[in-house]
C-alpha positions as CSV (number, residue, x, y, z in Angstrom):
1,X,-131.4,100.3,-132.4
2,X,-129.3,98.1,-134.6
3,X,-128.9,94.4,-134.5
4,X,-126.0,92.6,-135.2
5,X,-126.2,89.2,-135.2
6,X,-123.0,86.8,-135.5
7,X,-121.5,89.1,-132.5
8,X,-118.7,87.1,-131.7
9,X,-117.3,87.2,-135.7
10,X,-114.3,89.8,-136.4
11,X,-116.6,91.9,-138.6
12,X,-119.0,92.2,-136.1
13,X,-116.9,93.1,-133.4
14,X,-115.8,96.2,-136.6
15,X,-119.1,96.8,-136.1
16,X,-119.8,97.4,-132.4
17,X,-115.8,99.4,-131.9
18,X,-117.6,101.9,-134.7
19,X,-120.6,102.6,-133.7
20,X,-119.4,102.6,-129.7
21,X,-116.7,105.0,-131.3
22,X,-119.6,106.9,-133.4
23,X,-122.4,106.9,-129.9
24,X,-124.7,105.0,-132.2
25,X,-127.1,102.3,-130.2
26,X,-126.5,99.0,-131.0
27,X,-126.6,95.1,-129.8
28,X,-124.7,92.7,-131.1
29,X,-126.1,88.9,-130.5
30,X,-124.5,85.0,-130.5
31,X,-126.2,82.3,-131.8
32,X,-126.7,81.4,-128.0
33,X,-128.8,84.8,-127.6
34,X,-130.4,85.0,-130.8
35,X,-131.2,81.8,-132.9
36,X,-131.8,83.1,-136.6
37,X,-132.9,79.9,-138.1
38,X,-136.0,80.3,-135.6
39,X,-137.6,82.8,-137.7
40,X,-140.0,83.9,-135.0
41,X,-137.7,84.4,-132.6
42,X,-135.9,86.4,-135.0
43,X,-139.6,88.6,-135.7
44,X,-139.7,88.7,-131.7
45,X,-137.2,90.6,-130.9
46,X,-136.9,92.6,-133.7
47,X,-140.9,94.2,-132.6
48,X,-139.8,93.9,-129.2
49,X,-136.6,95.6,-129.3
50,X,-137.4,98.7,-131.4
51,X,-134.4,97.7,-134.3
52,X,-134.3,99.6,-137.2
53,X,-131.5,98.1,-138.8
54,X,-130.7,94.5,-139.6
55,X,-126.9,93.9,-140.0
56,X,-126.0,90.2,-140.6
57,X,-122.9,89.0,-140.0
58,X,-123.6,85.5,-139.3
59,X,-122.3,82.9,-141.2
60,X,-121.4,78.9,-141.4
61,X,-117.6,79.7,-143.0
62,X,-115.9,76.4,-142.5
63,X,-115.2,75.7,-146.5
64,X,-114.3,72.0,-146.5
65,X,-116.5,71.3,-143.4
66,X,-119.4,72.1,-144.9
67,X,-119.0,69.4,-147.6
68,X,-120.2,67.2,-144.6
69,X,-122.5,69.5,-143.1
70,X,-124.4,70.1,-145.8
71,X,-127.7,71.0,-143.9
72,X,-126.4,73.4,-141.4
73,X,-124.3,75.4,-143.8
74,X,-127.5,75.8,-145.8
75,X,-130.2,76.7,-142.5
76,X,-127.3,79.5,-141.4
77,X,-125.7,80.6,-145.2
78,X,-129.4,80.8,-146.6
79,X,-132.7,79.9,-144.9
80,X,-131.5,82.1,-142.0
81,X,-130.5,85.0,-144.0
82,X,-134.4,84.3,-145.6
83,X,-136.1,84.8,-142.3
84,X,-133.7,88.0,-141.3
85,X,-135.0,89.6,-144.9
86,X,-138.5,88.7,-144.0
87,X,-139.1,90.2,-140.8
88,X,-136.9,93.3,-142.0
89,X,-139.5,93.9,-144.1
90,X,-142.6,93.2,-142.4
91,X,-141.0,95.3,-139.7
92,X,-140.5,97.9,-142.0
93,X,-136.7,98.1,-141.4
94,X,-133.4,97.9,-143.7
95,X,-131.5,94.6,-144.2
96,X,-127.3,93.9,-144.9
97,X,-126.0,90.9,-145.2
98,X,-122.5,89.5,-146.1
99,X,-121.8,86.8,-149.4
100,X,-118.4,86.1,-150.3
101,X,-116.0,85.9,-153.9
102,X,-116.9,81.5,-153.1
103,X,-120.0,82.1,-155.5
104,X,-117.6,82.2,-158.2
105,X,-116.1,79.2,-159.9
106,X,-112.7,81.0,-160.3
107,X,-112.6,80.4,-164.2
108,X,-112.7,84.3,-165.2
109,X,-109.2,85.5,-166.2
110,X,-110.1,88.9,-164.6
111,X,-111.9,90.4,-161.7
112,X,-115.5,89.6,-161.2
113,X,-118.1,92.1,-161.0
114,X,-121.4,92.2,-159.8
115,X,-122.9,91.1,-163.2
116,X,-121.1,88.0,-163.7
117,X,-123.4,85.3,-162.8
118,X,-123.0,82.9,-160.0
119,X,-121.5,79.5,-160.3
120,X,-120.4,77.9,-157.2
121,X,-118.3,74.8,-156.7
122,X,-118.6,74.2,-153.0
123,X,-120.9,73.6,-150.4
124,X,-120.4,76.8,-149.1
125,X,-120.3,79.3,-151.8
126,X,-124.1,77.4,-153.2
127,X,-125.6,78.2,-149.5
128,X,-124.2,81.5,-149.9
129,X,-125.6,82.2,-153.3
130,X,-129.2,80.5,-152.3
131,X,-128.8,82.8,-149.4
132,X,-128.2,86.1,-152.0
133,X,-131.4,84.8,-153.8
134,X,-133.8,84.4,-151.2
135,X,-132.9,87.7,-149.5
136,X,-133.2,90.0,-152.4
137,X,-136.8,87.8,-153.2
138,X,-138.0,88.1,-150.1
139,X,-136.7,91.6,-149.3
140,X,-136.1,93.9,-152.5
141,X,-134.8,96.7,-150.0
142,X,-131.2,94.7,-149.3
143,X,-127.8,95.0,-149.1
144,X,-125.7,92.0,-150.4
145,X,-121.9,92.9,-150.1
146,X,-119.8,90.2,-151.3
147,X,-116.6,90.6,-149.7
148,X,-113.1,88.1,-150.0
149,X,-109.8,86.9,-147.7
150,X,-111.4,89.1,-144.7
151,X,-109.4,89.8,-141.7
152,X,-109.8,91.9,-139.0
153,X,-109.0,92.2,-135.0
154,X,-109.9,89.6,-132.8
155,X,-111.0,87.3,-135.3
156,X,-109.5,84.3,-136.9
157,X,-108.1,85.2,-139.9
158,X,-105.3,83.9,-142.2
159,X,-103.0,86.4,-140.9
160,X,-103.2,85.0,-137.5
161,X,-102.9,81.1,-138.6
162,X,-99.2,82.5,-140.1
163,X,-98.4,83.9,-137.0
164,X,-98.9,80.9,-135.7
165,X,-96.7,79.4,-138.1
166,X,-93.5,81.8,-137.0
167,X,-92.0,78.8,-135.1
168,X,-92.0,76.3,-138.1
169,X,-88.7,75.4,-139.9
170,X,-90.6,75.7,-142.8
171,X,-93.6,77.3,-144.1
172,X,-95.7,76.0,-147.4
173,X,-98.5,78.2,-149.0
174,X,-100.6,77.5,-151.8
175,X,-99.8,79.4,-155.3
176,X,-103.2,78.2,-157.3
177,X,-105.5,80.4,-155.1
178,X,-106.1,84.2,-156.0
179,X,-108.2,86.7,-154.8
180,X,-107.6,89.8,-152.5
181,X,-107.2,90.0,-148.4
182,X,-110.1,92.9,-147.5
183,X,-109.7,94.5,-143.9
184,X,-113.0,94.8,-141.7
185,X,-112.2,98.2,-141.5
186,X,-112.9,98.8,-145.4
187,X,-116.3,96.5,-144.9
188,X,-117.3,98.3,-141.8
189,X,-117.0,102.4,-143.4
190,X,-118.2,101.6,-147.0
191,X,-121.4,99.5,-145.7
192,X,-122.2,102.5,-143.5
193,X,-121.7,104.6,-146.9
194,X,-123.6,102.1,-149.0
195,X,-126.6,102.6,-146.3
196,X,-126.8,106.2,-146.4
197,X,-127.3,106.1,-150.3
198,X,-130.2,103.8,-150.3
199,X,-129.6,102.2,-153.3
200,X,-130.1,98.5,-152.7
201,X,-128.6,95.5,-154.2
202,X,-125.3,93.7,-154.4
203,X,-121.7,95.2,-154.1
204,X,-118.6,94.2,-154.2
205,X,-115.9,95.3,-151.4
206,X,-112.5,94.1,-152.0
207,X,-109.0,94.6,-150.8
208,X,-106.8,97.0,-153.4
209,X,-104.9,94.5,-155.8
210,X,-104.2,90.8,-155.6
211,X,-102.6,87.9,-153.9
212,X,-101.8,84.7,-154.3
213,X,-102.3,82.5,-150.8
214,X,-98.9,82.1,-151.2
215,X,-97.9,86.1,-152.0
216,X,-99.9,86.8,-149.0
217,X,-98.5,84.4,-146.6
218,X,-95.0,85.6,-147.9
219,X,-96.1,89.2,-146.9
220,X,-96.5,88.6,-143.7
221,X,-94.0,86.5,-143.0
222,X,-91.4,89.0,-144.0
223,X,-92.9,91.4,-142.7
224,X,-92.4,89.4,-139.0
225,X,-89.0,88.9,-139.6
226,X,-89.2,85.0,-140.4
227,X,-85.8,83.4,-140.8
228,X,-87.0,79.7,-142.0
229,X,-88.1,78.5,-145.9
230,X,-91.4,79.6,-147.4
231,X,-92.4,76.7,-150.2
232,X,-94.8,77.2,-152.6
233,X,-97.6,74.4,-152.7
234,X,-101.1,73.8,-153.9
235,X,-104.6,73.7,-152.2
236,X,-105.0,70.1,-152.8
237,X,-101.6,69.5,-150.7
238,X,-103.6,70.9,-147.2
239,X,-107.2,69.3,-148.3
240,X,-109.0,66.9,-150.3
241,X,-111.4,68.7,-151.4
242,X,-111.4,70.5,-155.1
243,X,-113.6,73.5,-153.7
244,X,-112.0,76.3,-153.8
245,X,-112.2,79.1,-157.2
246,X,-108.6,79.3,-158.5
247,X,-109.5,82.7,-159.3
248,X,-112.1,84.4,-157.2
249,X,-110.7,88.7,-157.0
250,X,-113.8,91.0,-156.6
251,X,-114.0,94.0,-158.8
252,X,-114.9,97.0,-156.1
253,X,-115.3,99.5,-159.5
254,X,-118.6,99.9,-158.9
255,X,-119.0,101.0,-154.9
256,X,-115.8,102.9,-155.4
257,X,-117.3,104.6,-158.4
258,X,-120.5,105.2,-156.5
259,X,-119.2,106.4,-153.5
260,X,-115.9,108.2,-155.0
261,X,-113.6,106.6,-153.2
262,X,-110.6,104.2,-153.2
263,X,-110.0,100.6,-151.2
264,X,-106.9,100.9,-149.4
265,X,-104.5,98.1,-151.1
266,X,-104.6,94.7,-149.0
267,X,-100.4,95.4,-148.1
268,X,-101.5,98.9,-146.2
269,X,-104.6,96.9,-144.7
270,X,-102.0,94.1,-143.4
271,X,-99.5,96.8,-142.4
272,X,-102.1,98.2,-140.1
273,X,-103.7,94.9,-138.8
274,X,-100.0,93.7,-137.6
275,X,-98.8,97.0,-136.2
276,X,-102.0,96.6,-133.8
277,X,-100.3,93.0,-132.9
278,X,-97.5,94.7,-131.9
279,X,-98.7,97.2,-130.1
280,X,-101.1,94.5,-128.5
281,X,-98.5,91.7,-127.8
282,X,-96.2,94.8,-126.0
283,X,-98.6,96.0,-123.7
């Protein structure tokens, strides 16, 4: 059986239409079911439950939150992710877990690849690197995909805060962030690749091309017909924290070299992900 912890996350929920679509047995847990800072719990019911594979999907994701919550974004975006790669191996079983393009300072002037080192500017993107560290010393058979901008159905996502913003007069997106929106679907189908080959370590999945916040936001908006202005702005105009890489798109060369494939671009992604609104919002 695999576990899935984070189950009420957007790429978890990828994760349980799959394998219910593929007949593959699976549970996917809350923190309210399965606590994975309690890292006997955690050894508990993996022995008890008969997993084989560890998918984490759990994650403290609130950027400028953490800032203040400096202790819980660490215990879920690292320590946690330690105790899931210790009892994966002392159970014998295989580990994933999810980092993000936040590791980055955003300084490069091209995409990063799995080589460049680490250099975090926030809260959140040092627990997440701690977390990359601890895993792959405490568990040398793990995944780390770093993924960017995800999105994906029923989750809060970007796309769905500027659907929200349909009804404004005026829309204003930030133009100093860069990266690439990456669909759930993309994460789901080439982690399930990536775990097939068995080559461990850290990967890079990443919508095709780039966006600007505010390219992005404009996308969508567009694409829904919006009528009203769209401004361009800067982070610092929607938060007072200096936190997030100006800069931060993932090179996917490698898994797409590996695998022989190519990521969909982040437009066809978004395409996709808002004909599903439709279709959802008509029935």
């Amino acid at each position: 059986m695999i576990l899935i912890t984070g189950g009420a996350g957007q790429l978890a929920q990828e994760f349980s239409r799959f394998f219910k679509k593929k007949g593959i047995d699976f549970i996917a847990l809350k923190r309210a079911e399965l606590d994975i800072t309690d890292f006997y719990k955690v050894r508990e019911f993996v022995k008890d439950n008969g997993v084989t594979l560890i998918i984490n999907c759990a994650a403290y994701n609130f950027v400028d939150s953490a800032e203040e919550k400096q202790e819980l974004a660490y215990s879920v975006n690292a320590y946690a992710v330690q105790n899931l790669a210790k009892v994966a191996k002392e159970c014998k079983v295989e580990f994933v877990t999810y980092s993000t393009d936040f590791v980055f300072d955003g300084k490069k002037l091209g995409p990063y690849s799995e080589e460049d080192e680490v250099n975090p500017i926030s809260v959140y993107g040092k627990s997440k690197a701690l977390g990359e560290r601890l895993a792959l010393d405490a568990n040398e058979k793990t995944y780390i995909l770093r993924v960017s901008w995800v999105f994906g159905e029923g989750g809060s996502n970007f796309i769905e805060q500027v659907k929200n913003w349909m009804t404004r007069d005026r829309v204003a997106l930030a133009s100093d962030q860069t990266s690439s929106p990456t669909s759930t679907i993309d994460i789901v189908e080439l982690t399930m690749k990536v775990l097939e080959s068995k080559k461990y370590g850290i990967y890079h999945i990443s919508g095709g091309g780039e966006a600007s916040r505010y390219e992005q936001g404009r996308y969508i908006l567009e694409k829904l017909g919006y009528k009203g202005e769209i401004a361009e702005a800067c982070c610092l105009d929607f938060t007072p924290y200096d936190i997030r890489p100006k800069y931060s798109k993932l090179s996917s060369y490698k898994i797409e070299r590996f695998l022989g494939v190519e990521i969909p671009s982040w437009k066809s992604r978004t395409d996709q992900y808002l004909d599903f609104c439709r279709k959802k919002d008509y029935n």
